[in-house]
C-alpha positions, 0 to 999 in steps of 0.5 A, a space after each residue: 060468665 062473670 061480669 063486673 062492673 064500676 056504678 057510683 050508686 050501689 056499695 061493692 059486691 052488688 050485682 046489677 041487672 044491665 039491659 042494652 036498649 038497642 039490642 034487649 040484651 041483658 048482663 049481671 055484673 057485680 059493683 067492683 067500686 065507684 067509677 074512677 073519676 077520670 075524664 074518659 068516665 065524666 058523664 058515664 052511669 056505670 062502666 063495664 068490664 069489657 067481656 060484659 058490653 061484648 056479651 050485650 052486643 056493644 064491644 067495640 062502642 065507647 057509650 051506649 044506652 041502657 037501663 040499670 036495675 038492682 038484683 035482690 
């Protein structure tokens, strides 16, 4: 599938390897833009689209820890 993500680090069009820590599981999302600076984000790394934290198991959880690394 094609996952999408908002991440403040990495310039739109940027693919990002997300790893769950809880579940080893891991999702490439492409950098739409920045996280929106809204008080829901305030604190957050990066925010997915909703089809890429159901992919990693994490779906119905608002936060969850994981581990972001670039994609070459």
């Amino acid at each position: 599938g094609k996952y999408y993500c908002f991440y403040n680090d990495a310039a739109p069009g940027t693919v990002l390897k997300v790893t769950d820590n809880v579940s080893g599981k891991s999702v490439y999302a492409k950098v739409l833009d920045a996280i929106p600076d809204i008080r829901q984000n305030a604190g957050l790394a990066v925010v997915l689209s909703n089809a890429a934290a159901e992919e990693l198991g994490a779906g119905g959880e608002n936060k969850f820890d994981c581990v972001v690394t670039y994609v070459k």
